[in-house]
N, CA, C and O atoms as a MOPAC input file, in Angstrom:
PM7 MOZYME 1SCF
protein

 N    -22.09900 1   115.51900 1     8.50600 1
 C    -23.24600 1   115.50700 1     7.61200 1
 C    -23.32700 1   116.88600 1     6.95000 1
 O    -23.22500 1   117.97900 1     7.50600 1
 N    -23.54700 1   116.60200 1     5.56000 1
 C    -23.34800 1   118.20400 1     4.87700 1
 C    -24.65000 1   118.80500 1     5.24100 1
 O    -25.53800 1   118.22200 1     5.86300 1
 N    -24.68500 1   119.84600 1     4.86400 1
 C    -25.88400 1   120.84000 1     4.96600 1
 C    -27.47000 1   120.22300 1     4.38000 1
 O    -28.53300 1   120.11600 1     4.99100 1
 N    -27.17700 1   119.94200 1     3.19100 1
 C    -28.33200 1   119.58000 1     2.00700 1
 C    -29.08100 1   117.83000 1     2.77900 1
 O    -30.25100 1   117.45000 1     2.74200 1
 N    -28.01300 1   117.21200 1     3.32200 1
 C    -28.52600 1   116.12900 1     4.04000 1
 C    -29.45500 1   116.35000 1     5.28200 1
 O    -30.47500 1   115.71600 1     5.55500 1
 N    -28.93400 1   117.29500 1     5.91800 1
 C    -29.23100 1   117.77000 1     7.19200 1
 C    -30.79300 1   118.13900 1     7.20400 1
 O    -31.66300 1   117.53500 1     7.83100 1
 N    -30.98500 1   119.40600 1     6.26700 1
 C    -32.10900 1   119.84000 1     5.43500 1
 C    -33.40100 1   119.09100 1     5.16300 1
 O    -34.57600 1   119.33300 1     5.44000 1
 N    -32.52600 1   117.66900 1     4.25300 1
 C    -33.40600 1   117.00800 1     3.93300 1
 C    -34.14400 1   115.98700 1     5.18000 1
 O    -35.34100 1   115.70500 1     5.13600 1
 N    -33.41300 1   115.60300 1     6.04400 1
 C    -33.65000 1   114.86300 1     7.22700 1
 C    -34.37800 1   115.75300 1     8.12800 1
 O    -35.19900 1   115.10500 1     8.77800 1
 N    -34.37900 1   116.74800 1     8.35100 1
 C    -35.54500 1   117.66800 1     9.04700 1
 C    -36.84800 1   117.75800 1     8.16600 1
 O    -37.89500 1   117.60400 1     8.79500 1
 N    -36.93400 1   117.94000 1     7.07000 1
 C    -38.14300 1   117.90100 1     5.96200 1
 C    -38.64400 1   116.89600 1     6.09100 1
 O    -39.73400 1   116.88800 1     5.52000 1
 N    -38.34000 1   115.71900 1     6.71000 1
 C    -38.78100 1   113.89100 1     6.26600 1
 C    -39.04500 1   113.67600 1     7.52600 1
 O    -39.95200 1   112.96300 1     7.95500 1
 N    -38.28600 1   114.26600 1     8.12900 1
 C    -39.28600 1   114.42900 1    10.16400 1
 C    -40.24800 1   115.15000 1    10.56900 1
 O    -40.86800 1   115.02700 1    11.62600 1
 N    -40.40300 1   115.96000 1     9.69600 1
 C    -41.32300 1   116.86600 1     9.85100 1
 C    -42.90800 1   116.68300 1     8.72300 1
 O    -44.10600 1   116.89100 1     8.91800 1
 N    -42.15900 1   116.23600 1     7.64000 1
 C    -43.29300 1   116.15300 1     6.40400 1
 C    -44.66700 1   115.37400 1     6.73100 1
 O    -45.77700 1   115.77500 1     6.38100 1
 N    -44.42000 1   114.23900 1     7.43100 1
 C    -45.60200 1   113.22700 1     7.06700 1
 C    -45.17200 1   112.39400 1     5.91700 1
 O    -44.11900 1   111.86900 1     5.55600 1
 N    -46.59000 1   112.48700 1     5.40900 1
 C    -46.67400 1   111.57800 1     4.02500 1
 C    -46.20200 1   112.56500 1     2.91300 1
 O    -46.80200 1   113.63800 1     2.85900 1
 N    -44.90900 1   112.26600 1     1.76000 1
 C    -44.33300 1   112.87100 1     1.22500 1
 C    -44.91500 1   112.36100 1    -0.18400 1
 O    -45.87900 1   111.59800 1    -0.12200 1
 N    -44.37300 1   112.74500 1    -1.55700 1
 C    -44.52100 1   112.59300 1    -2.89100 1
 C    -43.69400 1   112.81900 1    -3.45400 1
 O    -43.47400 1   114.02800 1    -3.52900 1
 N    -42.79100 1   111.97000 1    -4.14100 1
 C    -41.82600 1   112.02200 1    -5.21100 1
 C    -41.92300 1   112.59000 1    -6.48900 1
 O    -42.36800 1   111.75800 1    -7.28000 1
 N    -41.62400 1   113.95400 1    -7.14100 1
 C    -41.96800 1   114.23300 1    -8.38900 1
 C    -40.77200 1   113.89600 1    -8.77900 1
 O    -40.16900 1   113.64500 1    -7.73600 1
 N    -39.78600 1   113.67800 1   -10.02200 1
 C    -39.09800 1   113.61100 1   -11.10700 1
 C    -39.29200 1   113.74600 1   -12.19900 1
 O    -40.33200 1   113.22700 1   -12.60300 1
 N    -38.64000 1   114.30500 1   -12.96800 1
 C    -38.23400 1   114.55700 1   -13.97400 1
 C    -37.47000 1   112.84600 1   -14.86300 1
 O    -36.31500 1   112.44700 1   -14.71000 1
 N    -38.34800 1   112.30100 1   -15.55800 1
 C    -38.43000 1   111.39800 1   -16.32500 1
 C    -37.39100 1   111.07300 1   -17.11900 1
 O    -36.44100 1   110.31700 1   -16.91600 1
 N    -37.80100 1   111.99300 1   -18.41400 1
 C    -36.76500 1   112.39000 1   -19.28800 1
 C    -37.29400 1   114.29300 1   -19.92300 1
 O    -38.23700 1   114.97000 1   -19.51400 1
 N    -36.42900 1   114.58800 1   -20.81800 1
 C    -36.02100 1   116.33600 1   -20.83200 1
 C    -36.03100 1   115.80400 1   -22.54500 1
 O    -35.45100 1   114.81300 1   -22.99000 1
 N    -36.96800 1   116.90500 1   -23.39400 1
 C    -36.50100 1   116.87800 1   -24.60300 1
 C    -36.66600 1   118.33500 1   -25.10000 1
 O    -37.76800 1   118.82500 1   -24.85500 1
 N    -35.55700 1   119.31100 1   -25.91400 1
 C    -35.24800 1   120.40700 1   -25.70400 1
 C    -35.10800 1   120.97700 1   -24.72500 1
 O    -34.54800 1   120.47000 1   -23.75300 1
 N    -35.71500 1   122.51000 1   -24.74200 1
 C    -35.26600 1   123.50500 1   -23.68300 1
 C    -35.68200 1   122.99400 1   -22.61000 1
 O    -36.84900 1   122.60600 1   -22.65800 1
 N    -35.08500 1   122.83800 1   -21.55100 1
 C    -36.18300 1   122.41700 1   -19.95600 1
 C    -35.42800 1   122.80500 1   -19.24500 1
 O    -34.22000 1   122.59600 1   -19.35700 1
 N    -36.11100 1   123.64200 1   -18.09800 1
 C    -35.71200 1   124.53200 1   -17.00700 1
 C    -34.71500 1   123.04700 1   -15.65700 1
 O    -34.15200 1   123.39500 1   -14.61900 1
 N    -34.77800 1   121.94200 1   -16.02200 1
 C    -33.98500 1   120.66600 1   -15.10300 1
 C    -33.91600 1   119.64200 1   -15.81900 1
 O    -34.91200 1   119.31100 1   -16.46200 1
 N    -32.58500 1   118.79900 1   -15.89400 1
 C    -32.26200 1   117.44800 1   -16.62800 1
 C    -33.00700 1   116.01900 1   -15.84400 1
 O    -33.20300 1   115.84000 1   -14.64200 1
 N    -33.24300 1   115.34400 1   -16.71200 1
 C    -33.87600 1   114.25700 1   -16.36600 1
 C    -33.20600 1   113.76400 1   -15.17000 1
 O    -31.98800 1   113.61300 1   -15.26900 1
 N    -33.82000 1   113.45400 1   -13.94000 1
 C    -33.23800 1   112.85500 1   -12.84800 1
 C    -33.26300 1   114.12800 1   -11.52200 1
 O    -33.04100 1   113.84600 1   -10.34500 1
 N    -33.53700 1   115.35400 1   -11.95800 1
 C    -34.06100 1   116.26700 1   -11.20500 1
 C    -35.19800 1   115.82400 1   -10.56300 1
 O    -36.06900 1   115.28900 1   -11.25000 1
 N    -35.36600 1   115.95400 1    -9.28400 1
 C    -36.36300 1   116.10300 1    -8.33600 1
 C    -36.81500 1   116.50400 1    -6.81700 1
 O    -36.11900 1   116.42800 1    -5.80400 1
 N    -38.21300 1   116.96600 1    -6.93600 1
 C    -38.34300 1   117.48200 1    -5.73200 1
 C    -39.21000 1   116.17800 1    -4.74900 1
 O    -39.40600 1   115.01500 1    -5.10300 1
 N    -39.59800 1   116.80600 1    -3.50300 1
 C    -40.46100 1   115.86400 1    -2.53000 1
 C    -41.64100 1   117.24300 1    -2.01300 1
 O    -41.54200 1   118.36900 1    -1.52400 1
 N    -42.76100 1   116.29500 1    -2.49100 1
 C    -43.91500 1   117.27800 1    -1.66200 1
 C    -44.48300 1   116.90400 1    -0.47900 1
 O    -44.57600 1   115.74900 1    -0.06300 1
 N    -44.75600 1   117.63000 1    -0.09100 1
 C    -45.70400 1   117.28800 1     1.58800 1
 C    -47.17300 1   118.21300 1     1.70600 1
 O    -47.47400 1   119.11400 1     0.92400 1
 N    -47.68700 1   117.92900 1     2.43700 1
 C    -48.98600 1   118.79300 1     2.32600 1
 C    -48.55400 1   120.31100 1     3.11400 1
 O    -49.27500 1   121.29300 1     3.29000 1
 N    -47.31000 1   120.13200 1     3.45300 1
 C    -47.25500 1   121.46900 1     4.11800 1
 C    -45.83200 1   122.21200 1     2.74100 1
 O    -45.78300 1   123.38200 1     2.36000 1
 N    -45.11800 1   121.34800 1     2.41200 1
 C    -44.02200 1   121.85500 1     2.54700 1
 C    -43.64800 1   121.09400 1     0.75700 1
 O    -44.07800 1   120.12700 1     0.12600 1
 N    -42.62900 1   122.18800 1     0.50500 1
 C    -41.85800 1   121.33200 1    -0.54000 1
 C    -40.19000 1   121.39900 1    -0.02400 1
 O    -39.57900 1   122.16800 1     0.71800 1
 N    -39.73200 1   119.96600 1    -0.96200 1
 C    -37.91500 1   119.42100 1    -0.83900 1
 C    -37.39600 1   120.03400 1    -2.19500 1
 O    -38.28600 1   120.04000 1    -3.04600 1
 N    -36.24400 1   120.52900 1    -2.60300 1
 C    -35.69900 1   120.72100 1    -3.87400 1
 C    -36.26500 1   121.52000 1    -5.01100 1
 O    -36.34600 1   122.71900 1    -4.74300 1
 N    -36.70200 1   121.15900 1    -6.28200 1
 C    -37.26900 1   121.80900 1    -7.19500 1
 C    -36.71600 1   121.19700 1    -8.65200 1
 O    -35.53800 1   121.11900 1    -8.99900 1
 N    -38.10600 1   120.71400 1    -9.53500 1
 C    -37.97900 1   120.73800 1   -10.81800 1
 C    -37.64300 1   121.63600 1   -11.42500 1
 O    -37.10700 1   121.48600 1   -12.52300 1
 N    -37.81900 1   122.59600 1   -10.99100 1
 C    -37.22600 1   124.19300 1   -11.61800 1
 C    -38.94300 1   124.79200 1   -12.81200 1
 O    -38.99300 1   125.47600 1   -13.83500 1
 N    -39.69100 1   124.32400 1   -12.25300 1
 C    -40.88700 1   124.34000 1   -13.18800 1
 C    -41.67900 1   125.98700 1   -12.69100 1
 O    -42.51000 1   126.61400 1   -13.34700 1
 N    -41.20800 1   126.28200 1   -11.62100 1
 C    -42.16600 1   127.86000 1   -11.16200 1
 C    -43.19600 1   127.74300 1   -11.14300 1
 O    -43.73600 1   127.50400 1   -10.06300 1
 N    -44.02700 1   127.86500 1   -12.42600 1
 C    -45.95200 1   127.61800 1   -12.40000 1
 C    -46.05500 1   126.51200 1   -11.87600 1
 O    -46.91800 1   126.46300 1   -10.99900 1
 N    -45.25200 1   125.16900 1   -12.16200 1
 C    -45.68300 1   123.62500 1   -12.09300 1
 C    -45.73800 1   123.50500 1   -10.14500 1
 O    -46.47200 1   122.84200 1    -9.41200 1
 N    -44.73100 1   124.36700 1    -9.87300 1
 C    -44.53800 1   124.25100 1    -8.78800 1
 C    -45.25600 1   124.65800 1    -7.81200 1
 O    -45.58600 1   123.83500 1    -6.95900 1
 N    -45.74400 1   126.25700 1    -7.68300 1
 C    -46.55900 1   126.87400 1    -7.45500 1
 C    -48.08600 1   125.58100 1    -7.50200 1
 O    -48.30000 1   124.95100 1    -6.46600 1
 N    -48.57500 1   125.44600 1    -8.17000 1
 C    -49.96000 1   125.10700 1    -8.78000 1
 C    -49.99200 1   123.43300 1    -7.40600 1
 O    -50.95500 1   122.66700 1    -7.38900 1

């Protein structure tokens, strides 16, 4: 099992109730291509839209 799987399977044992953000679709400049996404938890975040403020907030 690679690393990034591993990662993610401790985050999803640990998270609780999670939240799917994605990235929809991308028109011009955007910091991630459509199909980018993270997973939130009330404690914790998975990955990154690459959004910084969006993320943060």
């Amino acid at each position: 099992m690679n690393s990034k799987v591993q990662e993610l399977k401790v985050f999803l044992d640990h998270a609780g109730r999670v939240a799917l953000v994605e990235v929809a679709a991308a028109k011009g400049s955007t910091p991630r291509e459509a199909g980018a996404f993270m997973l939130v938890s009330p404690s914790a975040i998975f990955g990154t839209i690459g959004g910084g403020q969006l993320e943060y907030m």
